[in-house]
Structure formats: C-alpha cells, structure tokens
N, C-alpha and C positions, 0 to 999 in steps of 0.2 A: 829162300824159295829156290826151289832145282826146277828146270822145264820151262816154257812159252808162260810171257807176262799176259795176263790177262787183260782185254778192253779191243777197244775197234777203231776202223780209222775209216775214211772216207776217202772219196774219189776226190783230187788234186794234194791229202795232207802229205806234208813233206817232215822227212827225218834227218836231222841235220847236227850230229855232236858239237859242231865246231863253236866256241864261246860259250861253252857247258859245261857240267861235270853231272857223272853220275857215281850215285852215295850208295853204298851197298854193304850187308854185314856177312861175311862169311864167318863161318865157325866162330861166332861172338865178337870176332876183330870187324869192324868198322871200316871201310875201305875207301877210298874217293878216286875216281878216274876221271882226268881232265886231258880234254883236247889241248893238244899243241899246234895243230894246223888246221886247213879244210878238210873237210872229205875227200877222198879220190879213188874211185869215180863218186860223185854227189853233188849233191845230197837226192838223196833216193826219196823218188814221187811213187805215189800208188796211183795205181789208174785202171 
C-alpha cells in the first residue's frame, strides 16, 4: 500500500509506537519496525 492508511480517529485518541511494532510488506519482503524508546515529542492526541 503507497499513500494515507485509511480509517478515523476521534477527539482524545492517542498515537503512541512505543511497546509496538509495525508489520509491513514492501516489495514481497515482510518487514517489522519496533520501537526502542518513547516517542519524543509524544505520543500525539488529536483534538
């Protein structure tokens, strides 16, 4: 997928990588991105 993930988010939800991974397939390779630390600045609220 190239471009903005699709879906919504609501007034207070919070975005926060830290003790996550995100799984992702580029060009058929399989990829995993794991936080090391907090966010900084964060974790980012919508409002």
């Amino acid at each position: 997928m190239v471009g903005p993930l699709a879906g919504t988010v609501a007034r207070g939800d919070r975005l926060d990588f830290y003790r996550g991974s995100l799984k992702m397939v580029v060009f058929g390779i399989t990829v995993t991105c794991t936080a090391t630390g907090p966010q900084s600045p964060g974790p980012f609220v919508f409002d």
